[in-house]
KOLGU-28040 format. One line per 3 residues: their letters; for each residue x, y, z of N, C-alpha, C. Coordinates in steps of 0.02 Angstrom, whole numbers, always signed. Layout:
# KOLGU-28040
a) X,Y,Z,X,Y,Z,X,Y,Z ~ ...
END
This chain:
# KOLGU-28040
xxx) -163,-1081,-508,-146,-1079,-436,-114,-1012,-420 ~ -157,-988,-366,-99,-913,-358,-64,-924,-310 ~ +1,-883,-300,+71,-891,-279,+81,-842,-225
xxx) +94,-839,-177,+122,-781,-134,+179,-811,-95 ~ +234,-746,-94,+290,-795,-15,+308,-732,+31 ~ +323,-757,+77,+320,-736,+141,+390,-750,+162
xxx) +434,-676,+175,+487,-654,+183,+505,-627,+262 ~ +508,-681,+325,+494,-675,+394,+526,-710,+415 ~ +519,-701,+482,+551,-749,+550,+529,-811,+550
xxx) +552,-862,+578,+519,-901,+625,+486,-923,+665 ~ +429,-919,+697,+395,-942,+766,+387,-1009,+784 ~ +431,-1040,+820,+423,-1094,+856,+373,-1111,+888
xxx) +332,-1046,+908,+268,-1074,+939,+197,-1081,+876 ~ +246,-1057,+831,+182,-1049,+768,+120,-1004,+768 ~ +117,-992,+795,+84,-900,+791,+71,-864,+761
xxx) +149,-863,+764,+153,-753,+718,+214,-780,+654 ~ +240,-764,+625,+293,-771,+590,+259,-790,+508 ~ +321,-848,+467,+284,-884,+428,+259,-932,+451
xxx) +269,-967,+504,+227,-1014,+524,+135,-984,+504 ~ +140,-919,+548,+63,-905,+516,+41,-885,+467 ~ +98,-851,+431,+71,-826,+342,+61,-885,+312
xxx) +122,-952,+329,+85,-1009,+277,+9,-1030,+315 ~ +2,-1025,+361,-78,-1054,+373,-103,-1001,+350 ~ -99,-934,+349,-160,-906,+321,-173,-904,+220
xxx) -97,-913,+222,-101,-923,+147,-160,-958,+121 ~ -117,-1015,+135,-160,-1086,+132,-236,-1080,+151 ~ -257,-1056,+199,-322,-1046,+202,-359,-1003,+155
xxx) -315,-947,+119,-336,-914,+78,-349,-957,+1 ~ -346,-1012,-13,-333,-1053,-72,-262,-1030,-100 ~ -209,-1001,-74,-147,-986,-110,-67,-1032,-90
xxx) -47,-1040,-142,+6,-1081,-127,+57,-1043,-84 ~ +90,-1051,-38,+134,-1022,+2,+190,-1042,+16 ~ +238,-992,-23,+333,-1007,-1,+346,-967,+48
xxx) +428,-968,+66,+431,-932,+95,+521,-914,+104 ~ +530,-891,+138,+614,-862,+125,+617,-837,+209 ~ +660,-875,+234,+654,-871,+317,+729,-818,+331
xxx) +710,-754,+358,+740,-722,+388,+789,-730,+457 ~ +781,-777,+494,+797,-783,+558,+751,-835,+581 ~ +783,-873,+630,+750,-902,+662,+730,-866,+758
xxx) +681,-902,+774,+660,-855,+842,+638,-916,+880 ~ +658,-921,+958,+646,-940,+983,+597,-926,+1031 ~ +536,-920,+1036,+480,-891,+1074,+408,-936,+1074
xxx) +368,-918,+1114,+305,-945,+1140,+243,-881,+1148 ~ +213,-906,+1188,+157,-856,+1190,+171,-781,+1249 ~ +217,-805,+1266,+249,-765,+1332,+289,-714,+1322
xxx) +308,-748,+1272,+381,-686,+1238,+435,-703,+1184 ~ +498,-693,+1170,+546,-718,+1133,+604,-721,+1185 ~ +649,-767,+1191,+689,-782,+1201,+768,-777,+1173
xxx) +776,-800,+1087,+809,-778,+1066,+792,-774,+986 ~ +850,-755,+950,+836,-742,+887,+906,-748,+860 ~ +899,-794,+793,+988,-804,+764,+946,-786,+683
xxx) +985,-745,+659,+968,-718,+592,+1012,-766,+538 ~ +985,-784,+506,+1020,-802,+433,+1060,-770,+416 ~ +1130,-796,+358,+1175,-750,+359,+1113,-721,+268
xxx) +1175,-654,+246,+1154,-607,+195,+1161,-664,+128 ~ +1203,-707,+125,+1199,-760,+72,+1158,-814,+63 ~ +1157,-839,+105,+1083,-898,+113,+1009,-873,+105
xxx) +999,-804,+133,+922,-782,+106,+949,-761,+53 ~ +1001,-737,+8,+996,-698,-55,+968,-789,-109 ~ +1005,-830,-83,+1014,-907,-102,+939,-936,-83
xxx) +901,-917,-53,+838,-927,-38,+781,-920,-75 ~ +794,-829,-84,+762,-794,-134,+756,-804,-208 ~ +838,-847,-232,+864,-844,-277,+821,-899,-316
xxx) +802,-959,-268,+779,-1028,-269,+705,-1009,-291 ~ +682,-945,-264,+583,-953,-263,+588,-911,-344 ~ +612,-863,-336,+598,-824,-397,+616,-841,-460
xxx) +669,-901,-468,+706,-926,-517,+646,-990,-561 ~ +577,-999,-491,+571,-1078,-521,+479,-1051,-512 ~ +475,-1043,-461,+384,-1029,-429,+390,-953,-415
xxx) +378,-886,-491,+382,-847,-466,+298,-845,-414 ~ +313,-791,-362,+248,-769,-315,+209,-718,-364 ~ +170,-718,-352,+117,-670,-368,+95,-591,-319
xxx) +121,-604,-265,+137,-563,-210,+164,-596,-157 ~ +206,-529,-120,+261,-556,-76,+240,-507,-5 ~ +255,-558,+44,+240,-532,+117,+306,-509,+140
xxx) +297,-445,+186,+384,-446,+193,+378,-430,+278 ~ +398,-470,+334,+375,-468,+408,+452,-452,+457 ~ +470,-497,+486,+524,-484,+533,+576,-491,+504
xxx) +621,-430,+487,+685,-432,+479,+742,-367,+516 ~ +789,-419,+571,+815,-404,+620,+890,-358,+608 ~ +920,-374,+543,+960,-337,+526,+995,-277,+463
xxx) +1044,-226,+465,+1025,-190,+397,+1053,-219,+371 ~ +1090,-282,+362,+1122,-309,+292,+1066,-371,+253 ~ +1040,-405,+291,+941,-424,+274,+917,-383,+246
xxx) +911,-332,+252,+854,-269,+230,+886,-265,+164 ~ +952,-256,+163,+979,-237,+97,+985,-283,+49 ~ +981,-334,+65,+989,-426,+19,+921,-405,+2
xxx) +860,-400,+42,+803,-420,+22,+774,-366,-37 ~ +803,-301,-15,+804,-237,-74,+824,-264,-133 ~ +900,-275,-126,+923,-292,-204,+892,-352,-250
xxx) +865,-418,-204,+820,-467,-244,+772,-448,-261 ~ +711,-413,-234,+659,-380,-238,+661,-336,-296 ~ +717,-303,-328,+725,-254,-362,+757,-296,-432
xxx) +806,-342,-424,+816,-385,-477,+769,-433,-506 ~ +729,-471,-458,+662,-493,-531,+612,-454,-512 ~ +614,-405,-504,+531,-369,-510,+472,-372,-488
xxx) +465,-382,-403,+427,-401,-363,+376,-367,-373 ~ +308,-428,-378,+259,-368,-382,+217,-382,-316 ~ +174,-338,-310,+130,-333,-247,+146,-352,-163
xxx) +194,-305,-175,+237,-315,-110,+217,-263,-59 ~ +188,-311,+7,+176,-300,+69,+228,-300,+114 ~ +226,-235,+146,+288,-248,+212,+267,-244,+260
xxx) +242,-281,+328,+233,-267,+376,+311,-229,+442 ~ +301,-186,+437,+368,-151,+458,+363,-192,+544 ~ +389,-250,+571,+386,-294,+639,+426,-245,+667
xxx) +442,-204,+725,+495,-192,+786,+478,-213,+822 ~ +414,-224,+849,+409,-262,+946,+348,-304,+928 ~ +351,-377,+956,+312,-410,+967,+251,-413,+1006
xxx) +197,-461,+991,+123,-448,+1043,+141,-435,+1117 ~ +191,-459,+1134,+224,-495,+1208,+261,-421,+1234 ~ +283,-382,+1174,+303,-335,+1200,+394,-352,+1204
xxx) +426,-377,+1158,+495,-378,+1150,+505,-369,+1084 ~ +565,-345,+1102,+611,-294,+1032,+614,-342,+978 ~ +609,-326,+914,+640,-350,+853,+682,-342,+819
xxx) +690,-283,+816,+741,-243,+781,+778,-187,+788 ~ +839,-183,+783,+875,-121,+809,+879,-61,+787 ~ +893,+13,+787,+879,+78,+775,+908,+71,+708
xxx) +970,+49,+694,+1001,+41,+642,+960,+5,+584 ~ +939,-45,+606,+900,-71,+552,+839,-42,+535 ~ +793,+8,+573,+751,+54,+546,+775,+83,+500
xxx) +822,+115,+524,+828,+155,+468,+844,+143,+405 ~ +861,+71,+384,+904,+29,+326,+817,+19,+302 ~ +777,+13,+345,+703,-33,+323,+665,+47,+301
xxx) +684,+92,+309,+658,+159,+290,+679,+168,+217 ~ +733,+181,+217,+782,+174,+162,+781,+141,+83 ~ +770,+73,+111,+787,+5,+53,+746,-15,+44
xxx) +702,-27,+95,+624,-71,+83,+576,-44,+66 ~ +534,+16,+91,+476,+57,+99,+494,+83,+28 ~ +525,+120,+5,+499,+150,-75,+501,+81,-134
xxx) +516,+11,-98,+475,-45,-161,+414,-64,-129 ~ +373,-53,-72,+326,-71,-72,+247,-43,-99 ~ +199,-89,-102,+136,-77,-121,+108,-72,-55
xxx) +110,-76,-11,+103,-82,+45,+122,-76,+125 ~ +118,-37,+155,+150,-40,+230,+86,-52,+278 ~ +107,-77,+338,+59,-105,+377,+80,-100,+441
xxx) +96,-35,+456,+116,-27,+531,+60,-13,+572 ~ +72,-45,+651,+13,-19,+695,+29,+40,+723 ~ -3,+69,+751,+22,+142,+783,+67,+141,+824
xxx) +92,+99,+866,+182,+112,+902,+226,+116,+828 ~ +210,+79,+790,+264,+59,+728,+260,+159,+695 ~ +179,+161,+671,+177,+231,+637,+221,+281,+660
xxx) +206,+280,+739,+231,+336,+772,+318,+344,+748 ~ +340,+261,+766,+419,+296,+730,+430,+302,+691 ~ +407,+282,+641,+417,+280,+548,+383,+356,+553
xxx) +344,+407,+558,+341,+459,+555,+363,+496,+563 ~ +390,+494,+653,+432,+524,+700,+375,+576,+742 ~ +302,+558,+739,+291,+605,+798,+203,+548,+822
xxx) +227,+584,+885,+149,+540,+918,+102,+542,+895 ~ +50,+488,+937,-7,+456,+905,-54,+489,+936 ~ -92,+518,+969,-146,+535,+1028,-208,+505,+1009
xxx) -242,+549,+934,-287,+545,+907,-302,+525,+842 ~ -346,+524,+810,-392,+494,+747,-354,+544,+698 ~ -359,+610,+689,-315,+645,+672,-224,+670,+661
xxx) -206,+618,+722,-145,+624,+730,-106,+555,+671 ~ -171,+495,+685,-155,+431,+616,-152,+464,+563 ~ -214,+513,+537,-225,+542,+464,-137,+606,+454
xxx) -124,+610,+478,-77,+664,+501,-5,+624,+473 ~ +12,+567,+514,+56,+518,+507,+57,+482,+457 ~ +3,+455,+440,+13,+404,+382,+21,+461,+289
xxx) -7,+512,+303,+2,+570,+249,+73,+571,+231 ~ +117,+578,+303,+186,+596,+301,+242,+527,+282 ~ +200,+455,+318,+242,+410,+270,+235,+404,+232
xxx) +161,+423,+175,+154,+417,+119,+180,+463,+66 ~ +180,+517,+91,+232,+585,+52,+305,+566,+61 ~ +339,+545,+106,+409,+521,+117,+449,+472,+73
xxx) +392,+421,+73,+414,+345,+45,+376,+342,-15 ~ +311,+358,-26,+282,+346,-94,+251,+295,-107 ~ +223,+270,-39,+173,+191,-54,+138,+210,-13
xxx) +56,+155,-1,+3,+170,+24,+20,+141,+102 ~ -8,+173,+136,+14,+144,+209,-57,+118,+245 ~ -61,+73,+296,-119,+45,+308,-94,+44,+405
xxx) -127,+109,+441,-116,+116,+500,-155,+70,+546 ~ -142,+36,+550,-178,-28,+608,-207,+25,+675 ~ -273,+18,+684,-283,+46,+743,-280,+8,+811
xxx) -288,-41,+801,-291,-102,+876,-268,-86,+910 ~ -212,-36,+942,-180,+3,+1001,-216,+45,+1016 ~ -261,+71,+976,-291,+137,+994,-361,+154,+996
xxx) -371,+193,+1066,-467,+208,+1061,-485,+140,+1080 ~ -561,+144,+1078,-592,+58,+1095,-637,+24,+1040 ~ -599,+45,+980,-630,+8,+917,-550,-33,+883
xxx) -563,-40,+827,-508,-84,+774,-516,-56,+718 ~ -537,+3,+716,-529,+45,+661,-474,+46,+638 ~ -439,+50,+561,-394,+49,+542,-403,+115,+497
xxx) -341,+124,+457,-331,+183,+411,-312,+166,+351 ~ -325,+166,+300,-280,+146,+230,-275,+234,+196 ~ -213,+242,+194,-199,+289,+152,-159,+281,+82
xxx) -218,+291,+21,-203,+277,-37,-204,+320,-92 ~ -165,+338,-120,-180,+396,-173,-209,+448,-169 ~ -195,+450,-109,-218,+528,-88,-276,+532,-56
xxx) -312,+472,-44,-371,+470,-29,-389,+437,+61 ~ -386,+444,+84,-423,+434,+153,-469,+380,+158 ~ -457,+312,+183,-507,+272,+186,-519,+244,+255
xxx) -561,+249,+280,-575,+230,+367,-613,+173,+348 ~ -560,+115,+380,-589,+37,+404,-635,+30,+447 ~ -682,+15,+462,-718,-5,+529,-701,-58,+567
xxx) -679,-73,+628,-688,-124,+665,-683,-124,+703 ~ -718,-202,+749,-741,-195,+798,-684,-246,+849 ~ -686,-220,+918,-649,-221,+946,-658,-294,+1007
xxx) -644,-367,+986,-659,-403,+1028,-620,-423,+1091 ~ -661,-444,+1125,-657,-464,+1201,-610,-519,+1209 ~ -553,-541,+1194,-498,-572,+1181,-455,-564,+1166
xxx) -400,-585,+1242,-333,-566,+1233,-293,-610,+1187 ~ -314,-660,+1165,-262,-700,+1122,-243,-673,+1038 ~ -211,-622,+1035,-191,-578,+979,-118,-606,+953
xxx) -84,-639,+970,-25,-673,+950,-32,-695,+879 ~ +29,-629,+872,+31,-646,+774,-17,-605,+721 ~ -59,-563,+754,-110,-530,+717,-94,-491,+659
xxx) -39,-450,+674,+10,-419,+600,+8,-467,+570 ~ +48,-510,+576,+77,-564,+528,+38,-576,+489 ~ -28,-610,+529,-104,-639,+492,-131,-597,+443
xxx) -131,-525,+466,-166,-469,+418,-118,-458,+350 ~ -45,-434,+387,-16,-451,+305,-11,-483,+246 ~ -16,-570,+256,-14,-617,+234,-88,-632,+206
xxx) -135,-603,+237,-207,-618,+212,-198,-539,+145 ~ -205,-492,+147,-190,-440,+123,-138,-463,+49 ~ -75,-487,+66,-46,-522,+6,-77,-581,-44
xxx) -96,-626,-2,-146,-685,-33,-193,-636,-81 ~ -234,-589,-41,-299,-563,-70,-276,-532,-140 ~ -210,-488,-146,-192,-454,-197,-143,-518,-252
xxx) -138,-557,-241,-124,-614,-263,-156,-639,-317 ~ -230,-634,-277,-302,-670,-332,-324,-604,-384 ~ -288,-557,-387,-331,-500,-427,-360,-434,-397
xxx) -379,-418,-331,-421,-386,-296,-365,-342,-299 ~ -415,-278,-309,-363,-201,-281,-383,-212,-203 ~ -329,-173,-194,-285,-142,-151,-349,-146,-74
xxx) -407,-93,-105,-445,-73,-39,-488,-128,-12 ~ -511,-183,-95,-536,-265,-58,-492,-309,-41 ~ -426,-297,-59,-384,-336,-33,-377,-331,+59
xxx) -385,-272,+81,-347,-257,+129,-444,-267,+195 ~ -493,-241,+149,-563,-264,+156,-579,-338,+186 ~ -552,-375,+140,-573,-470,+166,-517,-492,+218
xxx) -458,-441,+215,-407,-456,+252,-426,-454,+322 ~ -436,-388,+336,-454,-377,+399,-531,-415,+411 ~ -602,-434,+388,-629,-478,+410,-606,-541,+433
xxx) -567,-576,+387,-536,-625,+419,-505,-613,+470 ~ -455,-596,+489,-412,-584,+541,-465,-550,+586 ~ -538,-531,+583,-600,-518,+644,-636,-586,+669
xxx) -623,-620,+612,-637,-689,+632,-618,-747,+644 ~ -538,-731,+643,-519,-768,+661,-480,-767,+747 ~ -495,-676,+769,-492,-698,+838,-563,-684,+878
xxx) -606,-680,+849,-665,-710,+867,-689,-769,+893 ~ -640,-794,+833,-651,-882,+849,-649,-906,+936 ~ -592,-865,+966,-580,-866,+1045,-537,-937,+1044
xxx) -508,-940,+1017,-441,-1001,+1030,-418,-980,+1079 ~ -409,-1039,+1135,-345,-1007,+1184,-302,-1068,+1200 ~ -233,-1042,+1167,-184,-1091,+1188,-117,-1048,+1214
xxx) -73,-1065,+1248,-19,-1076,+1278,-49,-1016,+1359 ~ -3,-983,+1392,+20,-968,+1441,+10,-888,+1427 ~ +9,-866,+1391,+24,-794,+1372,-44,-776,+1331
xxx) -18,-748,+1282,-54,-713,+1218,-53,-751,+1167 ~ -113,-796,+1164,-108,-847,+1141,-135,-825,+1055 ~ -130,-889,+1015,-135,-864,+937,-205,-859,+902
xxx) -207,-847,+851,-274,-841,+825,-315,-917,+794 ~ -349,-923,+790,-380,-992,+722,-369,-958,+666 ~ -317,-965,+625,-317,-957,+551,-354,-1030,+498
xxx) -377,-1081,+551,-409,-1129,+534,-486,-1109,+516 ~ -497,-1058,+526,-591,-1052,+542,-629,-1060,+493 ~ -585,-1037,+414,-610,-1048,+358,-633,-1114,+346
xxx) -558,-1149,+359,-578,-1210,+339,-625,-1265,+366 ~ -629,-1249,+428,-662,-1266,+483,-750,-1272,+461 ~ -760,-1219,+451,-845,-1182,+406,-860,-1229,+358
xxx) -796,-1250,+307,-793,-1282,+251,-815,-1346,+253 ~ -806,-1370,+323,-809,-1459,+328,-846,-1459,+380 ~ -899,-1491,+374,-936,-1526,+445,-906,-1565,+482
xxx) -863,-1591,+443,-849,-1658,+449,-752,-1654,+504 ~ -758,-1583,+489,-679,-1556,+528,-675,-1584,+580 ~ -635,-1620,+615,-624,-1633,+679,-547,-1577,+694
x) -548,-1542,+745,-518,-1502,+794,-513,-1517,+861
END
């Protein structure tokens, strides 16, 4: 059985957070823990509020997964403060995390804050030189770099400089930018342009989340890095393809679709 956990917020509306890394886990055939950062109060509309765990209960969290069911790879999503960032550094670094994904979260689909200036910079710092992975979209690149996005060139430009800075492969989400879903993986020096295509549906709620967590699962089962991040992003093309639309806002994806395919017999 392979193992992954997912180091995130909450979503009450179940969406974005671990609420959706465990469904996509799970859809991936992988067992899914998880170590809850904060809880969030939000819907498809927006967030409301957010109460963070204190620095002892996730260290006590962490302490619980790695001690008994180590993961096989670890998702790392919304975390709101720098004394979080630094708990999650020092566990991460005491049993020897392997295949660790960070989706660096500051602003949600909805367009509200996550995290404060202070805690960038703690998540620059503590987190990014243990990862195998970063997964920022281009608002995220732009600050983790420190200079704008315009063009196709300006991603290759940016992701060079988090990767010379920090020393892990970075994976520039294009979905903000241009009228494709082209993405960027920059890996060992090497330049790899994702293709994708750009669908006709606003219900994107949670889509980081989904891609990270599919991306961790994938490196989980064995797959390097570039098929990991390869089946990741198909899924997450098909799963807002699917065209689910629920709540009021920006509604979430089907991380069900796999399973869905799987059974005739699925009732939904």
């Amino acid at each position: 059985m392979y193992k992954a956990l997912t180091i995130a917020g909450s979503d009450s509306s179940g969406g974005a957070g671990i609420q959706a890394d465990i469904k996509t886990m799970t859809a991936h055939g992988v067992y899914a823990m998880s170590v809850i950062t904060a809880l969030t109060a939000q819907n498809t509309t927006g967030v409301t509020g957010i109460m963070d765990v204190s620095k002892e209960f996730l260290e006590e969290q962490m302490d619980c997964v790695f001690t008994d069911i180590v993961p096989d790879a670890v998702k790392i999503g919304m975390v709101s403060s720098e004394g979080l960032i630094r708990s999650i550094s020092k566990k991460l670094k005491q049993y020897g995390a392997q295949n660790v994904v960070v989706d660096p979260v500051m602003v949600a689909t909805s367009g509200s804050r996550l995290i404060t200036e202070e805690a960038i910079s703690v998540l620059k710092e503590a987190l990014f030189p243990l990862a195998d992975l970063l997964t920022p979209n281009v608002p995220e690149t732009e600050v983790i770099a420190g200079i704008k996005i315009k063009t196709k060139e300006d991603m290759v430009k940016a992701t060079k400089m988090i990767y010379n800075r920090y020393g892990c492969p970075v994976l520039c989400k294009g979905g903000h930018f241009g009228n494709d879903a082209d993405d960027l993986l920059y890996i060992d020096g090497e330049i790899h342009w994702l293709k994708g295509e750009r669908y006709d549906n606003p219900n994107t709620h949670g889509t980081g989340c989904t891609l990270s967590s599919a991306i961790a699962s994938n490196l989980s089962k064995g797959y390097s890095m570039i098929e990991a991040v390869k089946l990741a992003k198909t899924y997450v093309a098909k799963a807002i393809d699917d065209n689910m639309n629920l709540g009021k806002g920006r509604g979430p994806l089907n991380h069900m679709w796999k399973i869905m395919q799987c059974d005739d017999n699925f009732i939904f």
